[in-house]
C-alpha positions as CSV (number, residue, x, y, z in Angstrom):
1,X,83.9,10.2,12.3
2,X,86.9,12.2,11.8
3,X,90.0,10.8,13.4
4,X,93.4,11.2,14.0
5,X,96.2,10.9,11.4
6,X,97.5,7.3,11.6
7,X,101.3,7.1,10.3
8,X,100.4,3.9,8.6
9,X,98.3,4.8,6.1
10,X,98.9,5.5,2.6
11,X,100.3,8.5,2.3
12,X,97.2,10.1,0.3
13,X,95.2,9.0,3.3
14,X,97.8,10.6,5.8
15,X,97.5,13.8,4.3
16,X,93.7,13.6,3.8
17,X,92.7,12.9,7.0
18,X,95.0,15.7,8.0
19,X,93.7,18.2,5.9
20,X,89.9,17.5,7.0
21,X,91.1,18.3,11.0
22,X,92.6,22.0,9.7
23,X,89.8,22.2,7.8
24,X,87.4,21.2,10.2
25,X,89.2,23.9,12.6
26,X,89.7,26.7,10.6
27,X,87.9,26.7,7.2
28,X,89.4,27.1,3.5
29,X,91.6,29.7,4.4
30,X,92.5,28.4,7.6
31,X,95.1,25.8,6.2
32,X,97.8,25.1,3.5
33,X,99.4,22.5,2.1
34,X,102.5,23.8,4.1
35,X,100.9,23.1,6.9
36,X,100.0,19.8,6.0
37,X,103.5,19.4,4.7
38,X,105.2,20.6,7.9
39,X,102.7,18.0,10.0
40,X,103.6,15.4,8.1
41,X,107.3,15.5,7.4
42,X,106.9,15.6,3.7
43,X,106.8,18.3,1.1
44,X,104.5,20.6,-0.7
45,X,105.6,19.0,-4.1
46,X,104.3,15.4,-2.4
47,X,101.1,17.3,-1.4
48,X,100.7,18.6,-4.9
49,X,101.3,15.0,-6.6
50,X,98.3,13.5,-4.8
51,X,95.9,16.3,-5.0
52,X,97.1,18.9,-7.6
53,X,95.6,22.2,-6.1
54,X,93.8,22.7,-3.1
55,X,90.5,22.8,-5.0
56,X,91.3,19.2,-5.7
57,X,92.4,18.0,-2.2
58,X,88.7,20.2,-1.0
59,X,87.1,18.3,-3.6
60,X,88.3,15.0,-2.4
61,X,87.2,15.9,1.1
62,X,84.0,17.1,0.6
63,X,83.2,13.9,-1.3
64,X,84.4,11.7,1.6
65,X,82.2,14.1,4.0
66,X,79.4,13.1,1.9
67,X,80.1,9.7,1.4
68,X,80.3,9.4,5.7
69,X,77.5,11.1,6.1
70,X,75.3,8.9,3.8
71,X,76.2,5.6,5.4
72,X,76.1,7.2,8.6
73,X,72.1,7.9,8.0
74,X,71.8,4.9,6.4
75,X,72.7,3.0,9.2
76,X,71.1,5.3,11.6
77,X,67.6,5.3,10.4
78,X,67.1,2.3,8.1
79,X,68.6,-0.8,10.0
80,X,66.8,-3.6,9.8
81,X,65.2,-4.2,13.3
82,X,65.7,-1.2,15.4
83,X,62.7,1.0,16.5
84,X,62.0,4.4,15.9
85,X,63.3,5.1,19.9
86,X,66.1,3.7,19.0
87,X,67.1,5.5,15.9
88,X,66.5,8.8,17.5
89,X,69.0,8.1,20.1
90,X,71.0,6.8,17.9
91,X,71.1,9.9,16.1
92,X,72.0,12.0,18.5
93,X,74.6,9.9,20.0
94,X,76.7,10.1,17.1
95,X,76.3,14.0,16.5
96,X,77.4,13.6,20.3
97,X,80.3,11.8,19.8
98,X,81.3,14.6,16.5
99,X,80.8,17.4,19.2
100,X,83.0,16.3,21.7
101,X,85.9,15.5,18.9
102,X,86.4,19.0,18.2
103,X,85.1,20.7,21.5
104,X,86.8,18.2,24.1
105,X,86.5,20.4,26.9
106,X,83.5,22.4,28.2
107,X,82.2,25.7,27.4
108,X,83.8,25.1,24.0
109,X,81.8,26.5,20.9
110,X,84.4,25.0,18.0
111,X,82.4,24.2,14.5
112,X,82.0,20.0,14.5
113,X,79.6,19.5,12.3
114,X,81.1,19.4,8.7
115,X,77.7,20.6,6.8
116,X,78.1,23.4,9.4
117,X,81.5,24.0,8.2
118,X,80.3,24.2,4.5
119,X,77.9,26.5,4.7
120,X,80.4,28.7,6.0
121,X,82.4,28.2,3.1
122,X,79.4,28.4,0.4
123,X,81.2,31.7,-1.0
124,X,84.1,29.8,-1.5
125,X,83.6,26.6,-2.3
126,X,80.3,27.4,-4.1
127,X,77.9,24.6,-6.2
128,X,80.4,22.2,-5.0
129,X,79.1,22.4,-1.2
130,X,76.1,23.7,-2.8
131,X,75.8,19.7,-4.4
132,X,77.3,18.3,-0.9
133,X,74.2,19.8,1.2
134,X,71.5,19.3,-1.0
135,X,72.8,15.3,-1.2
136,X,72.8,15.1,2.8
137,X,69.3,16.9,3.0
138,X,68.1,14.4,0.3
139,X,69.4,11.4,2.3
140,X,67.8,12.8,5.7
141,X,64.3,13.1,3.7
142,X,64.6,9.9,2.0
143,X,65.6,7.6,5.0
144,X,63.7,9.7,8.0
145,X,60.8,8.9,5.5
146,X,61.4,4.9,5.4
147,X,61.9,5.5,9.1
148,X,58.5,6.8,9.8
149,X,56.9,4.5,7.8
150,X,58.3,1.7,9.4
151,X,57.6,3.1,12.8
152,X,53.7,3.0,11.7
153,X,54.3,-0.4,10.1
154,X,55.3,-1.7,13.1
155,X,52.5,0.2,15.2
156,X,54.7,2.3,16.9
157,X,53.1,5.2,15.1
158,X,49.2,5.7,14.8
159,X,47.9,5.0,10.9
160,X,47.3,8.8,10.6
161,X,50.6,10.2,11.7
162,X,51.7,13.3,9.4
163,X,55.0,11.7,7.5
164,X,55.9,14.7,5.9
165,X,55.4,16.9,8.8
166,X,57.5,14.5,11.4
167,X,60.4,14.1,8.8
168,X,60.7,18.1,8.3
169,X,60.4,18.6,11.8
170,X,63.5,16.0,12.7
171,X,65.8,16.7,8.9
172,X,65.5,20.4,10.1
173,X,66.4,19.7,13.7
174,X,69.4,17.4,12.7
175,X,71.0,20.0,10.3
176,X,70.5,22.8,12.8
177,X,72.3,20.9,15.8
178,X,75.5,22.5,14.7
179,X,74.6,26.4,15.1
180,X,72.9,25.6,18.5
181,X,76.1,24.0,20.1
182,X,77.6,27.1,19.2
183,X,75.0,29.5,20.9
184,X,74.8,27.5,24.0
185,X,78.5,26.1,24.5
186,X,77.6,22.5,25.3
187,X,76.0,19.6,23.5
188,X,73.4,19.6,26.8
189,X,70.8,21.7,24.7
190,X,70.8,19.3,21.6
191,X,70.1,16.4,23.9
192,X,67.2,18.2,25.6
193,X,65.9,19.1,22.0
194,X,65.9,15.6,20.9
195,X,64.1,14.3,23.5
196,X,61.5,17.0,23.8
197,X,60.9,16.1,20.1
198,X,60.4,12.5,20.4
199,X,58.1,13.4,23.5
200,X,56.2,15.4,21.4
201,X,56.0,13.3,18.3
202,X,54.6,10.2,20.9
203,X,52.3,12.1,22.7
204,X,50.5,13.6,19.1
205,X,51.1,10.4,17.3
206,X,52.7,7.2,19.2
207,X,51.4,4.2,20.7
208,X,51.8,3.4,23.9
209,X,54.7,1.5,23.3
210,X,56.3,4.5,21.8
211,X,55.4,6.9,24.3
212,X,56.7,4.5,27.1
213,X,60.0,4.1,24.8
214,X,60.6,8.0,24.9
215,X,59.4,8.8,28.4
């Protein structure tokens, strides 16, 4: 999750963590390293010793965007233990929590999601978001797989469940989440998708105990 700037981190931290709130607000062009600078009390030169050009600072951010994003996932949809329900609220609650860090009060439609933010910037940043998306995408397939197959392991899922077709159907809902905040204003549609999705997927393939866990 993106946070605040705290003053006692290193200073390449300081003006990292900075740099991926303007970002996150504005796009590429919607910062400089004077603004950073000017935030920060320090100077352009400083900026420039950590991160040479702003290619290289957007570099470093995208690969800690990544990096975030995998673990987060990770831990969403493969910890040991934890039952397909679960995980789907899970999910959501964190995309939750991302929402309401850049769009605190209602009605807002700010960008929060930062693979929404890149695809924005695909002209600019080109086949380094390019790299950056297809990595996320490829970690949604490969754990929402594990995910299903556990479900079904552990009965929660009939034998004959479609894998393929339930991990398109939520790794395209989960990347779209971002657009759909902005269309409706409110992260009150995302949670109403979610949970018409996991109705859906217990009602065509869950158990009992599934469809009594998403009810």
């Amino acid at each position: 999750m993106l946070t605040t700037v705290e003053q006692t981190a290193p200073m390449r931290d300081q003006i990292r963590i900075l740099a991926q709130e303007l970002y996150m607000r504005g796009g590429y062009e919607g910062f400089s390293f004077g603004d950073i600078a000017g935030a920060l009390g320090i100077t352009r030169a400083n900026i420039h010793y950590h991160f040479g050009s702003k290619r290289q600072l957007m570099e470093a951010m995208i690969d800690g965007f990544v990096q975030d994003a995998l673990a987060r996932i990770a831990s969403h949809w493969t910890t040991q233990g934890d039952r397909f329900a679960e995980r789907l609220r899970t999910q959501c609650r964190d995309l939750k929590a991302f929402h309401h860090h850049f769009n605190p009060e209602p009605g807002q439609r700010n960008v929060w999601s930062p693979i929404s933010r890149l695809r924005l910037d695909l002209p600019v940043l080109g086949e380094t978001a390019v790299a950056a998306l297809e990595l996320v995408n490829q970690a949604y397939d490969q754990c929402l797989h594990r995910a299903v197959a556990d479900a079904i392991d552990a009965g929660e899922l009939l034998a004959r469940a479609p894998v393929d077709d339930i991990v398109r159907l939520l790794r395209t809902t989960i990347m779209s989440c971002g657009p759909m905040t902005q269309d409706h204003g409110s992260f009150s549609e995302v949670e109403a998708l979610f949970a018409t999705i996991g109705r859906t997927i217990a009602a065509a393939w869950g158990t009992k105990a599934l469809r009594q866990a998403l009810a």
